[in-house]
C-alpha positions in Angstrom: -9.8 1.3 12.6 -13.0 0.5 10.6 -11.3 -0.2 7.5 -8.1 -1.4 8.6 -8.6 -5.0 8.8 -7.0 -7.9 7.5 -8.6 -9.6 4.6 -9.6 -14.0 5.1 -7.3 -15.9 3.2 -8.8 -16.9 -0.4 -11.0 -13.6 -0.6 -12.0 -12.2 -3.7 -10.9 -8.9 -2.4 -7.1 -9.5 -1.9 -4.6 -8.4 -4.1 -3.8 -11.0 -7.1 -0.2 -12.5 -7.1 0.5 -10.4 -10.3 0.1 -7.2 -8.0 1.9 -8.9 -4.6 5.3 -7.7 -5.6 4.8 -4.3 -7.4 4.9 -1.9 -3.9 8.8 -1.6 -5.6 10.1 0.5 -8.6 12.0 -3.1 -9.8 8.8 -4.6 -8.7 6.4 -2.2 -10.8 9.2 -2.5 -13.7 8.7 -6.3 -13.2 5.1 -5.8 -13.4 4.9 -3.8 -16.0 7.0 -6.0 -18.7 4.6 -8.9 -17.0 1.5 -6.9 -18.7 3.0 -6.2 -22.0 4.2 -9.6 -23.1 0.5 -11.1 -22.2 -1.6 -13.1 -24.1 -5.1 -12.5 -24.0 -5.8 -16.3 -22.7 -3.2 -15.0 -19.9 -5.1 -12.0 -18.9 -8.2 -13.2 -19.2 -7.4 -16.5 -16.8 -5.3 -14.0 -14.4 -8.5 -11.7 -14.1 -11.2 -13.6 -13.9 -13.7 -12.6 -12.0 -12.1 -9.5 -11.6 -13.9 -5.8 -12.2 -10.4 -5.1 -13.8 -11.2 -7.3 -17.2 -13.3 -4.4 -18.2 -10.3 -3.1 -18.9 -9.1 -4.7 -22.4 -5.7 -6.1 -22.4 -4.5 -3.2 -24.8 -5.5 -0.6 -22.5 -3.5 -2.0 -19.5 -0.2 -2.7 -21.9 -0.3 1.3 -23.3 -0.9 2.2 -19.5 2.1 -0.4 -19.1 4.1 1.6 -21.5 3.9 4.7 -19.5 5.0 3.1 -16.5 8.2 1.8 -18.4 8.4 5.2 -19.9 8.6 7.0 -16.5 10.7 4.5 -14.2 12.0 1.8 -17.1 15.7 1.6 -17.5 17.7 0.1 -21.2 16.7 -3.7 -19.8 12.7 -2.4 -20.5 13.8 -1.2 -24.0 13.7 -5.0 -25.7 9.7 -4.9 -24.7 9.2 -1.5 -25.5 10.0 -2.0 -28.8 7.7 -5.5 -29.3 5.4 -3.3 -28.5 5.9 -1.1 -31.6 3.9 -3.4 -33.4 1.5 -3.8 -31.3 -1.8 -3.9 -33.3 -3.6 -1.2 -31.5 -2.6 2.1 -32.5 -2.5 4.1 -28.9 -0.2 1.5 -27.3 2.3 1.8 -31.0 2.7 5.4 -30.1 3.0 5.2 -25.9 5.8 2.6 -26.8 7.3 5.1 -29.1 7.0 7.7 -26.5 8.8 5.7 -23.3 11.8 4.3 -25.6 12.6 8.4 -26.9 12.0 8.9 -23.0 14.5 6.3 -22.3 16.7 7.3 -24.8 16.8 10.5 -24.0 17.5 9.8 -20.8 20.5 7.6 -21.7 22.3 10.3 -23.6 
């Protein structure tokens, strides 16, 4: 078991707090709302020195959307529709996307 070893307390490589809890579908729900109501000051502090910054905060809240979009229930639709004005374009039309998945699905 080469790989298969438990990582020191405090290291760089273990999972931040924000991911602890997602191994769940509330969790990843949970998770997922958590990335779209971010401020960039909150992403940027919750990342740092992570590889994942070079991600931009937009890019993680459209990817966000999907998630909602795919396992989100009616209490994700509140977010999902903040997110309709989001300035980027690409997370506007993902959020559009998971609330006519989620409506459709509540029909």
């Amino acid at each position: 078991m080469k790989f298969a070893q438990a990582l020191p307390e405090g290291s760089p490589f273990a999972a931040r707090a924000l991911f602890r809890e997602a191994n769940s579908r509330e969790g990843t729900r949970a998770l997922a709302r958590e990335i779209l109501i971010m401020a960039p000051a909150d992403y940027a502090a919750a990342f740092k020195g992570s590889a994942i910054k070079r991600a931009k905060l937009w890019m993680l809240q459209r990817n966000a959307c999907v998630v909602l979009g795919n396992v989100g229930t009616a209490g994700d639709l509140a977010v999902l529709e903040a997110m309709r004005l989001h300035e980027h374009e690409v997370v506007r039309e993902h959020a559009a996307w998971a609330l006519a998945v989620l409506g459709s699905s509540s029909d």
